[in-house]
N, CA, C and O atoms as a DFTB+ gen file, in Angstrom:
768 C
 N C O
     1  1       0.825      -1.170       0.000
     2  2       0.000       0.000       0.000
     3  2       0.883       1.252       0.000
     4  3       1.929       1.479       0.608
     5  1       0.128       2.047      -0.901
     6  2       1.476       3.856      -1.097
     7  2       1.096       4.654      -0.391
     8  3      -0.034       5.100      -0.586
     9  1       1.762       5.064       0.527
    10  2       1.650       6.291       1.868
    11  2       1.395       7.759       0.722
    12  3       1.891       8.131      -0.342
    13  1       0.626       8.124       1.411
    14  2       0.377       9.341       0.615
    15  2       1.672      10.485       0.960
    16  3       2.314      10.820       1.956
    17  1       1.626      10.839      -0.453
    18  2       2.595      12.330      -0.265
    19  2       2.104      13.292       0.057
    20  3       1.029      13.586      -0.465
    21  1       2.708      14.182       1.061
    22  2       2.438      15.589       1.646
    23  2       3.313      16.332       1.723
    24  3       4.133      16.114       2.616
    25  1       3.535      17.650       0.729
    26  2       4.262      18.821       0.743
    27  2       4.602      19.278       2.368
    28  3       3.906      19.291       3.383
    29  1       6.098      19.664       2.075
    30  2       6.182      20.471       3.600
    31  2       5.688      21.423       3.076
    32  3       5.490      21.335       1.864
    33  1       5.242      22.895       3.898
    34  2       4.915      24.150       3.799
    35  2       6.317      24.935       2.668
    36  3       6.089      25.661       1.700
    37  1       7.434      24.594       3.069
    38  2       8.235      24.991       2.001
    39  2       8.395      25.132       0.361
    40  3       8.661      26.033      -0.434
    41  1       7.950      23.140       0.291
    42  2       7.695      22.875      -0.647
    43  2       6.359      23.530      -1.551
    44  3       6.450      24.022      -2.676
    45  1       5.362      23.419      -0.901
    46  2       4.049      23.797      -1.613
    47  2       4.428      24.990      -1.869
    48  3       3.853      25.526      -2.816
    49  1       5.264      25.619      -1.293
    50  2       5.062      27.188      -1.285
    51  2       5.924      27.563      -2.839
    52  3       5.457      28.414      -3.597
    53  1       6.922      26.981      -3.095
    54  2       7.759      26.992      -4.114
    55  2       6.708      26.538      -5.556
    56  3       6.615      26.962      -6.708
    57  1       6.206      25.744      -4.969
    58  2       5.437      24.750      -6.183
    59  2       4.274      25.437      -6.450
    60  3       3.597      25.145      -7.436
    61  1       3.905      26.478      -5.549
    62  2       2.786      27.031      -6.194
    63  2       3.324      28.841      -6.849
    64  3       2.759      29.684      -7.545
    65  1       4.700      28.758      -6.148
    66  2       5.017      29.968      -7.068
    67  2       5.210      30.014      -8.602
    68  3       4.692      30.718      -9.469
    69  1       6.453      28.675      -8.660
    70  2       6.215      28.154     -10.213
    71  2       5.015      27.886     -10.830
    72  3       4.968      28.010     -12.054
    73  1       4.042      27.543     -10.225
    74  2       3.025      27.012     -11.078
    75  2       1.988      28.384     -11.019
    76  3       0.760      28.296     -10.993
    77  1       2.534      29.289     -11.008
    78  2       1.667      30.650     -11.097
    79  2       2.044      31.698     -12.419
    80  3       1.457      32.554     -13.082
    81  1       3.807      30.880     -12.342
    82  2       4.226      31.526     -13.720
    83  2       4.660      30.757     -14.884
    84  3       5.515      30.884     -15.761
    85  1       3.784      29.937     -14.577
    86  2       3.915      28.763     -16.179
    87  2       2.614      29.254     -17.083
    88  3       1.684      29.751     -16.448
    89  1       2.526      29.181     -18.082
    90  2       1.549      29.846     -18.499
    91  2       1.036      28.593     -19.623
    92  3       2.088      28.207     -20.132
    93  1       0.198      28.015     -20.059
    94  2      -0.302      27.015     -20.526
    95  2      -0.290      27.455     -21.872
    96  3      -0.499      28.610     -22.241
    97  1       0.027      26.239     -22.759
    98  2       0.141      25.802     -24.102
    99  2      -0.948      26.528     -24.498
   100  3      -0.816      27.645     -24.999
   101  1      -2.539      25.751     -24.242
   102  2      -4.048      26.022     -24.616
   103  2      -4.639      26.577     -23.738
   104  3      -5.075      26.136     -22.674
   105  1      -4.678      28.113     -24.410
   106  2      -5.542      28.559     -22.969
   107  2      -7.090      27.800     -23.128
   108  3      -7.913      27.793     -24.043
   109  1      -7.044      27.039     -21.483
   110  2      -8.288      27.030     -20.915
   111  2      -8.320      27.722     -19.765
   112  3      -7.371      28.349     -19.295
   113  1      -9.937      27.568     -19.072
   114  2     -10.281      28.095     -18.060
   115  2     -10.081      27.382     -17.113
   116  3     -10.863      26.441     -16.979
   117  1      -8.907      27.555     -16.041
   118  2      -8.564      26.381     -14.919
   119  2      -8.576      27.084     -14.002
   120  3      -7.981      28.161     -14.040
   121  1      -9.338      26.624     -12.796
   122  2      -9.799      27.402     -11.268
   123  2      -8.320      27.744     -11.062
   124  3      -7.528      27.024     -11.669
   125  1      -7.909      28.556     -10.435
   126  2      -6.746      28.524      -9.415
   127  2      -7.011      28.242      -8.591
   128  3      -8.159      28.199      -8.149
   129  1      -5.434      27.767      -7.778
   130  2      -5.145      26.689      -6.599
   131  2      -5.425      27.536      -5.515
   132  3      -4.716      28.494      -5.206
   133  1      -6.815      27.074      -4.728
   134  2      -6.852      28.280      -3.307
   135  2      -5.483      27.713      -2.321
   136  3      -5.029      26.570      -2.271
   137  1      -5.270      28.288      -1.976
   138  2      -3.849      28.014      -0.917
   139  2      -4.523      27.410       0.483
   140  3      -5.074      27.956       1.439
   141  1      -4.299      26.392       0.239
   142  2      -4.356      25.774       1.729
   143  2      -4.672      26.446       3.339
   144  3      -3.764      26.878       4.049
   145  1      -6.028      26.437       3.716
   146  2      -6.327      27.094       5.128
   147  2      -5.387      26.885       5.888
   148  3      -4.796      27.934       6.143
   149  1      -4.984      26.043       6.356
   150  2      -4.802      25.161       7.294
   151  2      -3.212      25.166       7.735
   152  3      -2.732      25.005       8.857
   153  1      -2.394      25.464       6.151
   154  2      -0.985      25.519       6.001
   155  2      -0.930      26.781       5.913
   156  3      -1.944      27.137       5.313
   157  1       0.010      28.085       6.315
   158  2       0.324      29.465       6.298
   159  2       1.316      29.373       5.015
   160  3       2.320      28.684       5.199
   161  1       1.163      29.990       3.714
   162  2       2.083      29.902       2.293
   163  2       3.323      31.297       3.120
   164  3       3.163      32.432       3.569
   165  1       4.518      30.337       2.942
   166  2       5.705      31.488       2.863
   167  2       5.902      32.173       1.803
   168  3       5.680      31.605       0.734
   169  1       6.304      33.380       1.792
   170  2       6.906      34.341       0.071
   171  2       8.161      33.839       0.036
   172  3       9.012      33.926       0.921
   173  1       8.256      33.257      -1.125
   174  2       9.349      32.981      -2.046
   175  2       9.973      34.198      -2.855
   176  3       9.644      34.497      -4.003
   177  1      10.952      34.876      -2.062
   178  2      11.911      35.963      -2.833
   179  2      12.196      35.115      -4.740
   180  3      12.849      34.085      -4.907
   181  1      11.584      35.826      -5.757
   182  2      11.974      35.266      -6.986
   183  2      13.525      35.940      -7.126
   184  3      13.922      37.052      -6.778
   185  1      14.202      34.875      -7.744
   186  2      15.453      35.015      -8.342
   187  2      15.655      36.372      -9.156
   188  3      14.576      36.680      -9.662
   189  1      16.706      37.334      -9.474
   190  2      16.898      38.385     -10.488
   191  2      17.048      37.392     -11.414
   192  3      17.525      36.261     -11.333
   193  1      16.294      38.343     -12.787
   194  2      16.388      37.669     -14.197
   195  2      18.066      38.160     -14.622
   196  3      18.862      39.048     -14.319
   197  1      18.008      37.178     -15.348
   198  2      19.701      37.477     -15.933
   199  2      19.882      38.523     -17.658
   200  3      19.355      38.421     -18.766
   201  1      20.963      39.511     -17.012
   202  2      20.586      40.298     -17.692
   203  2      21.150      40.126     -18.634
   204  3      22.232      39.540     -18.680
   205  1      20.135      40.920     -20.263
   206  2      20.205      40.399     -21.460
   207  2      21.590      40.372     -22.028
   208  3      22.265      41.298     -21.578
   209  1      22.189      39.649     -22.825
   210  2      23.353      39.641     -23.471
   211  2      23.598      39.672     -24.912
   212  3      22.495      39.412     -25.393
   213  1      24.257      39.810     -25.676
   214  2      24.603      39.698     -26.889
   215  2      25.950      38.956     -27.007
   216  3      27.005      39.150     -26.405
   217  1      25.638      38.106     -27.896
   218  2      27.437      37.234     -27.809
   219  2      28.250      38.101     -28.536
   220  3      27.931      38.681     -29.573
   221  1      29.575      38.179     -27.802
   222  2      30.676      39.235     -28.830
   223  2      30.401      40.290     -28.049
   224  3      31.430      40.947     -28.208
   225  1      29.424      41.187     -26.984
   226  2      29.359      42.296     -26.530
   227  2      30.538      42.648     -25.557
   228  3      30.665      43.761     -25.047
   229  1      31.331      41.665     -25.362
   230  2      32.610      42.128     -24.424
   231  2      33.648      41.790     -25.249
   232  3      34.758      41.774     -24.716
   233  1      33.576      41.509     -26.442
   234  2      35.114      41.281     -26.838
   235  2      35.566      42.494     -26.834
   236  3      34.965      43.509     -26.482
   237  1      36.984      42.361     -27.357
   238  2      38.203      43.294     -27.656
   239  2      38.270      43.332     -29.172
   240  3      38.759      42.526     -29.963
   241  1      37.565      44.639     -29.388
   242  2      37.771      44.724     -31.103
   243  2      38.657      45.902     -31.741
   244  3      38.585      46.347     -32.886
   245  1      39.593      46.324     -30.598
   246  2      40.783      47.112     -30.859
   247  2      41.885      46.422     -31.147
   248  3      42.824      46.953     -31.740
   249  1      41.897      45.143     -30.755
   250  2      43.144      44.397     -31.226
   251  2      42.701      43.759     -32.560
   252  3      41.558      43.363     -32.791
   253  1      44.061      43.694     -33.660
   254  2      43.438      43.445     -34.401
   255  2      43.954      41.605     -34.282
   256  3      44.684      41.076     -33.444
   257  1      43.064      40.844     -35.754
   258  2      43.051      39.650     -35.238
   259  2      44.204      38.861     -35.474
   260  3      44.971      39.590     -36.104
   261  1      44.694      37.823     -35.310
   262  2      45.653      36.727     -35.727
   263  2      45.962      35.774     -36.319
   264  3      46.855      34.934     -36.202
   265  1      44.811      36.014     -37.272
   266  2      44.977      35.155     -38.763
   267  2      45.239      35.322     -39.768
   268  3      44.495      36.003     -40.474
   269  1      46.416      34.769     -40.271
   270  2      47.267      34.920     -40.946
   271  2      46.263      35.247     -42.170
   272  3      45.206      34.740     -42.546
   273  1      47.213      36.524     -42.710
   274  2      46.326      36.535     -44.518
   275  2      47.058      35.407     -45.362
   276  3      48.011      34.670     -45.107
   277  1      46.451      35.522     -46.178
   278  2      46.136      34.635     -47.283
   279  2      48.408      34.694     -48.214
   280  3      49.154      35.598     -48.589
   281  1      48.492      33.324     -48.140
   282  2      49.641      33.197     -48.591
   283  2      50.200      34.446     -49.762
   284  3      51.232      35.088     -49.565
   285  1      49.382      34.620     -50.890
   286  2      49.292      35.341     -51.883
   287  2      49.339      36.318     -51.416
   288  3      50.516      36.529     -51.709
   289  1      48.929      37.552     -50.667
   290  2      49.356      38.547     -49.606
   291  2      50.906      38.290     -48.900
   292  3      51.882      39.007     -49.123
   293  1      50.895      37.625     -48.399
   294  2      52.107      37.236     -47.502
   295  2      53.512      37.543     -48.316
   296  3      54.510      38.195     -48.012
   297  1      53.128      36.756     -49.527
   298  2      54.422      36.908     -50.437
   299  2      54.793      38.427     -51.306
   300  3      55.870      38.919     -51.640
   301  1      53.286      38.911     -51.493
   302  2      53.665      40.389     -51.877
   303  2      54.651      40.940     -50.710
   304  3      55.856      41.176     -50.794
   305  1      53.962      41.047     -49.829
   306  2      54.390      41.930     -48.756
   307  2      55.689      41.568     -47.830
   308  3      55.922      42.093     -46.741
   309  1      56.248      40.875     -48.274
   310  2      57.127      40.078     -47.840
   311  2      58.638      41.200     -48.251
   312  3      58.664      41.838     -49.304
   313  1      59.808      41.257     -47.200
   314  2      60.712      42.271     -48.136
   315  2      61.506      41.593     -49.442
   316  3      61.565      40.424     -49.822
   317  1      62.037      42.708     -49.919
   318  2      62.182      42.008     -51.422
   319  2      64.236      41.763     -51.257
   320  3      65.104      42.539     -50.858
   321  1      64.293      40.572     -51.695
   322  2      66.039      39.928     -51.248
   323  2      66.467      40.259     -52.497
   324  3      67.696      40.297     -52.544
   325  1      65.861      40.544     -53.656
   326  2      66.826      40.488     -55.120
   327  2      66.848      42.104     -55.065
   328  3      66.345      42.903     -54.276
   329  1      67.786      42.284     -56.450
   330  2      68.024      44.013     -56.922
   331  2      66.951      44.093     -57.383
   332  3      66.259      43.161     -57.793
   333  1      66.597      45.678     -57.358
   334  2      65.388      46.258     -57.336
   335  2      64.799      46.202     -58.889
   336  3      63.614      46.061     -59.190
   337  1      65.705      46.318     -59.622
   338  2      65.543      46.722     -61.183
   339  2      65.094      44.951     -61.696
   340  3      64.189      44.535     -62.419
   341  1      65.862      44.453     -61.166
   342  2      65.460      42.917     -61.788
   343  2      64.123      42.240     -61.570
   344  3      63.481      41.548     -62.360
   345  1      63.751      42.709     -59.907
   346  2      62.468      42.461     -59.214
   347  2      61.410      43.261     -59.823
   348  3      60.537      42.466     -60.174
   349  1      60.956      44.864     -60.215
   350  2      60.319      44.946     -60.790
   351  2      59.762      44.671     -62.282
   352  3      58.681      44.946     -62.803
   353  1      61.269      43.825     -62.912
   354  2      61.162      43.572     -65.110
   355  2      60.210      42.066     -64.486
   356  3      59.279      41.616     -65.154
   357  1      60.598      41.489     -63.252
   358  2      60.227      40.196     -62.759
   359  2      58.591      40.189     -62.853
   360  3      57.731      39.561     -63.472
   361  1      58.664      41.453     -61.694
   362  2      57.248      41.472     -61.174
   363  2      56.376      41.423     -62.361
   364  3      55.378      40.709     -62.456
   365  1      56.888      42.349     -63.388
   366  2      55.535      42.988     -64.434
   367  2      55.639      41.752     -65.662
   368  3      55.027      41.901     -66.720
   369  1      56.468      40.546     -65.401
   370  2      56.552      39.380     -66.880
   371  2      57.589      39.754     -67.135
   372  3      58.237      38.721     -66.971
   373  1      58.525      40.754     -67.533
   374  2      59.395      40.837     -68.516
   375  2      60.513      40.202     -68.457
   376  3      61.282      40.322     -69.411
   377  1      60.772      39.618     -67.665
   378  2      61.715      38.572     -67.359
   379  2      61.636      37.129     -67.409
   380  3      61.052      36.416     -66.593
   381  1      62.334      36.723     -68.538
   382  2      61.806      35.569     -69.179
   383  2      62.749      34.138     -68.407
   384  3      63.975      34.040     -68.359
   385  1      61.758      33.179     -67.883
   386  2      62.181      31.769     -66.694
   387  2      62.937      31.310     -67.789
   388  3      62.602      31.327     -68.974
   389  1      64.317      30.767     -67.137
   390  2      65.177      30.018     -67.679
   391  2      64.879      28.215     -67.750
   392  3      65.465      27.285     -68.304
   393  1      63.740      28.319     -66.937
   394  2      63.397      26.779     -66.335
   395  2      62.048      26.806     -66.032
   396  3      61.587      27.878     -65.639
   397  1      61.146      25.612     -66.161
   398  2      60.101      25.450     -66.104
   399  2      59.862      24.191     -65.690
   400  3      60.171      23.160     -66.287
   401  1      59.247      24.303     -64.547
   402  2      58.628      22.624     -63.911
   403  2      57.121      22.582     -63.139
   404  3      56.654      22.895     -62.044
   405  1      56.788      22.153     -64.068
   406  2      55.135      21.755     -63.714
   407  2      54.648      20.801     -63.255
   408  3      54.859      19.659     -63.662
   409  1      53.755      21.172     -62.129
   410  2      53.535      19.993     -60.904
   411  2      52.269      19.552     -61.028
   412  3      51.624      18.795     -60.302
   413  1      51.973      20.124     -62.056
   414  2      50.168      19.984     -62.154
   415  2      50.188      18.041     -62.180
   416  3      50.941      17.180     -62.635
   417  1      48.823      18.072     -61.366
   418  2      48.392      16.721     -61.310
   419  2      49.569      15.859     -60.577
   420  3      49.728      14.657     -60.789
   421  1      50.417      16.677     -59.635
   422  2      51.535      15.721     -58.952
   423  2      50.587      15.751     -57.217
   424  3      49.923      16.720     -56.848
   425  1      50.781      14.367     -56.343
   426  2      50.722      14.112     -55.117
   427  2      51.805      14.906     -54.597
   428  3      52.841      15.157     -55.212
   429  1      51.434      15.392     -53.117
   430  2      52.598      16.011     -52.490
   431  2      53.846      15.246     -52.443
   432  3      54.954      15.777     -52.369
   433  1      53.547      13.432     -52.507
   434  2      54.932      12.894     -52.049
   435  2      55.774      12.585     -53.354
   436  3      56.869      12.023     -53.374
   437  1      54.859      13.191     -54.746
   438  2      55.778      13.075     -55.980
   439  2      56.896      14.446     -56.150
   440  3      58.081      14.633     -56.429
   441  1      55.540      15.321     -55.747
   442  2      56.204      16.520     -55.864
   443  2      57.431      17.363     -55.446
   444  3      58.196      18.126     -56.037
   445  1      57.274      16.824     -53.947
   446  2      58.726      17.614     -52.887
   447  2      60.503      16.921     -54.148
   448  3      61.387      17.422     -54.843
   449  1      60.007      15.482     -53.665
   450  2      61.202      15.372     -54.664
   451  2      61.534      15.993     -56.485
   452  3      62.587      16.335     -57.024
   453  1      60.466      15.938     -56.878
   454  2      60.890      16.959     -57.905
   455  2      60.996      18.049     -57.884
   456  3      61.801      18.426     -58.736
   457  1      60.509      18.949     -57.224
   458  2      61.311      20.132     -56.626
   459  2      62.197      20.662     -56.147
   460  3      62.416      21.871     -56.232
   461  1      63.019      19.666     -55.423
   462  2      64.108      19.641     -55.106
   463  2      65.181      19.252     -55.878
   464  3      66.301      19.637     -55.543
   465  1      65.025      18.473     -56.969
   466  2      65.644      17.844     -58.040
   467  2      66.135      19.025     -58.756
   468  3      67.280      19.458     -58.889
   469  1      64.605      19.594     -59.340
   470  2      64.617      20.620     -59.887
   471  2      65.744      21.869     -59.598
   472  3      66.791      22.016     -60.230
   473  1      65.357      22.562     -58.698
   474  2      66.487      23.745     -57.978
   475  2      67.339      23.671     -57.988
   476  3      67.979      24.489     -58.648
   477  1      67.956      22.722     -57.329
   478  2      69.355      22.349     -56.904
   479  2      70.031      22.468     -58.317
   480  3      71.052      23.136     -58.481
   481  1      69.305      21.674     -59.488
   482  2      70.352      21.501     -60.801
   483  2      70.003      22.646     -61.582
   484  3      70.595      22.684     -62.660
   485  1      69.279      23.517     -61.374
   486  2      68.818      24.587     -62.034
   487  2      70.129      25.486     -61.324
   488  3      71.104      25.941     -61.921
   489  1      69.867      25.564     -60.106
   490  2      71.366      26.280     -59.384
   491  2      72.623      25.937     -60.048
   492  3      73.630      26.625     -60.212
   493  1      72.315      24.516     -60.461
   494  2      74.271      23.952     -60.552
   495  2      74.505      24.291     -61.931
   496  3      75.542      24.555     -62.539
   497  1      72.982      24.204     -62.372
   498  2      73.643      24.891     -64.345
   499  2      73.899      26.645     -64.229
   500  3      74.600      27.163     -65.098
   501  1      73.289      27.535     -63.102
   502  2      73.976      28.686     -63.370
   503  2      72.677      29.736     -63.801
   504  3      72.713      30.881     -64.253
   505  1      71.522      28.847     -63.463
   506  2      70.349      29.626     -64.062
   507  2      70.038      30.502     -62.661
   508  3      70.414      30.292     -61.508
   509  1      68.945      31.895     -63.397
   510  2      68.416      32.827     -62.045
   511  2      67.175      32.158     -62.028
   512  3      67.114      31.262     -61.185
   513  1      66.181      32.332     -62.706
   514  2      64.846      32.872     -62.835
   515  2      64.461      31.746     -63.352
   516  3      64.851      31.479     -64.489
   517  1      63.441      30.643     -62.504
   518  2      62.823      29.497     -62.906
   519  2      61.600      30.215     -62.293
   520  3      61.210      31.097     -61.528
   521  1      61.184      29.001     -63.358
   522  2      58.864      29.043     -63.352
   523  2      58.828      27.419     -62.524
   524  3      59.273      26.301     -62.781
   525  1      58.055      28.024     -61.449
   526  2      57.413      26.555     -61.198
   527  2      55.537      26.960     -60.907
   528  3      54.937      27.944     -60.476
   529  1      55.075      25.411     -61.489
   530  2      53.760      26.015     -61.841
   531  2      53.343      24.814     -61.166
   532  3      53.679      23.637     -61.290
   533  1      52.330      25.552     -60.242
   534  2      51.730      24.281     -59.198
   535  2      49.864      24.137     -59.687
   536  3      49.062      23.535     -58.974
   537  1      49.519      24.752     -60.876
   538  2      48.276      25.251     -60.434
   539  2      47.437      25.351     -59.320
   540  3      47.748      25.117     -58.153
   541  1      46.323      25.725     -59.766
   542  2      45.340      26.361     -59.078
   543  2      45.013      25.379     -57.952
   544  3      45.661      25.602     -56.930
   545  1      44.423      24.658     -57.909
   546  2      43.479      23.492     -57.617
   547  2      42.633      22.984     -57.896
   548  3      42.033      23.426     -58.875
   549  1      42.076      21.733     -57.184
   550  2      40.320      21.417     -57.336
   551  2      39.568      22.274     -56.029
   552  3      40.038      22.566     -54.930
   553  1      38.247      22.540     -56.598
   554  2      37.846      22.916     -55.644
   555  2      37.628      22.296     -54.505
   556  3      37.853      21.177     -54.966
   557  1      37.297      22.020     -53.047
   558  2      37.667      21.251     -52.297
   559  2      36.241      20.696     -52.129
   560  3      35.387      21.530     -52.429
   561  1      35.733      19.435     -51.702
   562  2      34.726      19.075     -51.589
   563  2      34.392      19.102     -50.026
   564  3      33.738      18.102     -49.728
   565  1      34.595      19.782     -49.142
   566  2      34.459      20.350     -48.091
   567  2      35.129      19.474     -46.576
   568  3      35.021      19.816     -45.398
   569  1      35.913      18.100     -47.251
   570  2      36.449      17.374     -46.335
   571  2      37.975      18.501     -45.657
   572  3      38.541      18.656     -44.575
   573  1      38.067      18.918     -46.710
   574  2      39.745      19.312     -46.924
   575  2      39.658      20.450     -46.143
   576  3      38.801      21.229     -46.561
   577  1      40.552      21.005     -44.643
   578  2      40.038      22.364     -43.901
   579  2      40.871      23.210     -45.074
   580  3      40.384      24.283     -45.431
   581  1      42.041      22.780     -45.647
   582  2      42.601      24.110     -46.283
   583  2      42.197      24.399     -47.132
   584  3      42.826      25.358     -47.578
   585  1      41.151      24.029     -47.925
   586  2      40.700      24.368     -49.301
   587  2      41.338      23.652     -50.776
   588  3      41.516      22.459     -51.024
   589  1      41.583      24.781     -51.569
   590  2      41.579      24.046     -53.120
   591  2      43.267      24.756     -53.065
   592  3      43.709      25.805     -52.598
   593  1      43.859      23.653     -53.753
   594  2      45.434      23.871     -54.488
   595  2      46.255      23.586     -53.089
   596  3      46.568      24.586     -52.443
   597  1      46.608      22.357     -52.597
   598  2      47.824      21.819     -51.819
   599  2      49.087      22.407     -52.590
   600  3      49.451      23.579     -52.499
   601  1      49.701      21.429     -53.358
   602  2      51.029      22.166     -54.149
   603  2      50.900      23.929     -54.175
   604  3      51.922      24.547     -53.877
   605  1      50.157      24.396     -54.385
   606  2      49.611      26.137     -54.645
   607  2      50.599      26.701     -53.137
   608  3      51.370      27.659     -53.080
   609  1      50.229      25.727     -52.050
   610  2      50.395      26.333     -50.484
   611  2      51.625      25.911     -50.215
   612  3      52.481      26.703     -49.823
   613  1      51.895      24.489     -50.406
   614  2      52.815      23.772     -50.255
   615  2      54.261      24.368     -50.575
   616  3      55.045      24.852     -49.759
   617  1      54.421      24.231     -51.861
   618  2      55.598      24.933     -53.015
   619  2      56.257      25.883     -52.014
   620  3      57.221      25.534     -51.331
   621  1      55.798      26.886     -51.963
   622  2      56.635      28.615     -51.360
   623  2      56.996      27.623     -49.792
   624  3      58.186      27.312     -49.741
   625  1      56.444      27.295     -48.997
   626  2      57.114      27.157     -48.032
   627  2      57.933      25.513     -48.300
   628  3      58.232      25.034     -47.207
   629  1      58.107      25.118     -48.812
   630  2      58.992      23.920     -49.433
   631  2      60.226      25.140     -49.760
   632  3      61.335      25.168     -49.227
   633  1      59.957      25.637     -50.279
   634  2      61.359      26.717     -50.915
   635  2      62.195      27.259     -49.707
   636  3      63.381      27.580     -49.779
   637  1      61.236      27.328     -48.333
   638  2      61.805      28.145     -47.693
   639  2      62.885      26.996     -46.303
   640  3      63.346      27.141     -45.171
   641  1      62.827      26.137     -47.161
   642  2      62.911      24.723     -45.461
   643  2      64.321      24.466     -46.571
   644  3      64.523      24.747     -47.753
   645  1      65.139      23.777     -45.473
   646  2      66.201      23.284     -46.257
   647  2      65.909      22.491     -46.952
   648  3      64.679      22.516     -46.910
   649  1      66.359      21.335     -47.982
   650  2      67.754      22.041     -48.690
   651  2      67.457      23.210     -49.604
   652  3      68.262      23.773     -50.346
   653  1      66.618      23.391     -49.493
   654  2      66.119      24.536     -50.520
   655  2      66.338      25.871     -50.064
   656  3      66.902      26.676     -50.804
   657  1      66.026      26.125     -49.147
   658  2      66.398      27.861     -48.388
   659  2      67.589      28.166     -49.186
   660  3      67.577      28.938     -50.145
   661  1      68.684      27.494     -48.730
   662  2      70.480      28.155     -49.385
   663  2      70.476      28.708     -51.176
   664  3      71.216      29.489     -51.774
   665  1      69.384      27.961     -51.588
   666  2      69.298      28.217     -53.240
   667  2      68.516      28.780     -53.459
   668  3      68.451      28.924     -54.680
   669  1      67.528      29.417     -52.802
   670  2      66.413      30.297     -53.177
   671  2      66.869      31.503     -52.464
   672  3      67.440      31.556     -51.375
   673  1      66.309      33.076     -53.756
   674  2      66.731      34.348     -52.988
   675  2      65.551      34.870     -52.962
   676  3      65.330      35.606     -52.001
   677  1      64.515      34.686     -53.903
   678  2      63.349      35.008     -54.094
   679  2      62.175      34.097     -54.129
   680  3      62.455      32.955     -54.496
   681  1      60.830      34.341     -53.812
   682  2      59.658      33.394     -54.290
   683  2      58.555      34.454     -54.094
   684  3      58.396      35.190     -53.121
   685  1      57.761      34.367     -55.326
   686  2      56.970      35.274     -55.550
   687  2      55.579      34.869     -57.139
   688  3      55.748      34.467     -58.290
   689  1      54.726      35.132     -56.590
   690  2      53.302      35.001     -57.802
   691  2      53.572      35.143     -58.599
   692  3      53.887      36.283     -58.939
   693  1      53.657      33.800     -59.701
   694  2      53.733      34.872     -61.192
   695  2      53.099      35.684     -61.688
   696  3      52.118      36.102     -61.074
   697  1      53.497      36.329     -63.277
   698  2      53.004      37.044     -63.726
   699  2      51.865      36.334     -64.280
   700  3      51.748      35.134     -64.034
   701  1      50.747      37.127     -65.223
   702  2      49.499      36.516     -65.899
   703  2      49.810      35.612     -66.678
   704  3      49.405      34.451     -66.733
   705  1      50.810      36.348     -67.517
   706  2      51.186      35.448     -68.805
   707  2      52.036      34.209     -68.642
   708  3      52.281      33.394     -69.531
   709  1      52.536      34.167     -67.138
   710  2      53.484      32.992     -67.061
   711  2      52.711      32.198     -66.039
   712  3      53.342      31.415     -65.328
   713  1      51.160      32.346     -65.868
   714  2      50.445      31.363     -65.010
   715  2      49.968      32.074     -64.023
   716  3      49.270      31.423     -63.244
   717  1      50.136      33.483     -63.719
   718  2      49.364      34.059     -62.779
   719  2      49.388      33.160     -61.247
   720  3      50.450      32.744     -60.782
   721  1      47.845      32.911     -60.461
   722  2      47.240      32.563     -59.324
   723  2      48.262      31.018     -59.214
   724  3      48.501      30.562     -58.096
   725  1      48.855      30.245     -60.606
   726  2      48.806      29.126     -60.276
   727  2      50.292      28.220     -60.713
   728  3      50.538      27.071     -61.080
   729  1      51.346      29.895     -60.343
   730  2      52.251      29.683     -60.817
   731  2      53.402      30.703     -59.704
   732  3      53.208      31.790     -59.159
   733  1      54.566      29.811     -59.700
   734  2      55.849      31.107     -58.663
   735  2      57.006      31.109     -59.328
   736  3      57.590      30.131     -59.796
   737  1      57.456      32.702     -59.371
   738  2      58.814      32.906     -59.983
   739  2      59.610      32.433     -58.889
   740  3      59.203      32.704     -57.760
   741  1      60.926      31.616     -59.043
   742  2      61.702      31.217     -58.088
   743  2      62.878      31.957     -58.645
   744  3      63.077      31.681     -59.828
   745  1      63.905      33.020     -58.003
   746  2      65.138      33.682     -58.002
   747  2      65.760      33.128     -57.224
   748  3      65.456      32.813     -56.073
   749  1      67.040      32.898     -58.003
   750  2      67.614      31.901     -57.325
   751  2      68.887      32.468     -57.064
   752  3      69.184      33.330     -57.892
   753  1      69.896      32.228     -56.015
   754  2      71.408      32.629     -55.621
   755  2      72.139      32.133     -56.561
   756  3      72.147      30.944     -56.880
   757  1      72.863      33.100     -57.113
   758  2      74.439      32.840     -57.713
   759  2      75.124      31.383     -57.162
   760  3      75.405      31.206     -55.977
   761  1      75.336      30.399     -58.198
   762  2      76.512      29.712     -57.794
   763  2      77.519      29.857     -56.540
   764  3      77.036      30.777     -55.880
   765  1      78.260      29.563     -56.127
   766  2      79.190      29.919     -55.123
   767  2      80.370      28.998     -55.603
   768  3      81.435      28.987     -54.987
């Protein structure tokens, strides 16, 4: 047999505050709860509501942020290691690549080694100014966090890691006509 339940005075008192500010799905017409003769109802101090917020209303939007721009930025702005006169015939095309190696349709683990192949003997024949052309990419089918063109990202900082650093003086976007978005002039150090 189930002993009946009976609110302490505490309890009821809580339970009928909530149930004063619930407000029903369908309004019907439902008596309210007379409060118990017999039991004296305590006041329940209600909680302060919490005050409204906006997400982002306390950040810091004087600092600026810390994500890196976009490689293609990076390399403009980057200082310039060659003579000035050669770097701008460079910048605008007029300086025609002694060497050309195209990576299109290469895996990263085909590629590093031909790149490196590449330079080094491009250095040892005495050449400045090689084209390496990584194109663009595929667009990414949304697995990939970095997006479209690996080799595109890859390449410039491959140039900059050994063995490659000592032979590279420059790396920079080509021009339109020599592949633009999907292509880098590599200037390379003098023999020694």
């Amino acid at each position: 047999m189930r002993r009946p339940r009976h609110l302490s005075p505490d309890d009821k008192a809580v339970w009928d505050h909530v149930r004063a500010q619930v407000k029903p799905l369908h309004a019907q017409k439902r008596p309210k709860p007379v409060p118990d003769p017999v039991l004296p109802s305590r006041k329940v101090a209600p909680k302060s509501p919490v005050a409204p917020f906006d997400v982002g209303a306390k950040a810091d939007v004087t600092r600026p942020h810390d994500i890196l721009p976009p490689l293609r930025e990076r390399l403009r702005s980057a200082p310039v290691a060659m003579d000035a006169k050669n770097f701008l015939r460079m910048k605008a095309g007029k300086l025609k690549p002694e060497g050309r190696l195209d990576l299109h349709g290469m895996y990263q683990d085909e590629a590093y080694p031909e790149l490196i192949a590449f330079i080094l003997n491009a250095q040892a024949a005495g050449k400045r100014l090689v084209l390496v052309i990584t194109g663009k990419g595929r667009v990414s089918d949304g697995w990939a966090p970095e997006g479209r063109g690996v080799l595109r990202r890859y390449v410039p900082q491959w140039l900059k890691l050994p063995p490659l650093a000592p032979a590279v003086l420059e790396v920079r976007p080509a021009h339109l006509k020599h592949g633009g978005d999907g292509a880098y002039y590599v200037y390379l150090r003098k023999r020694r």
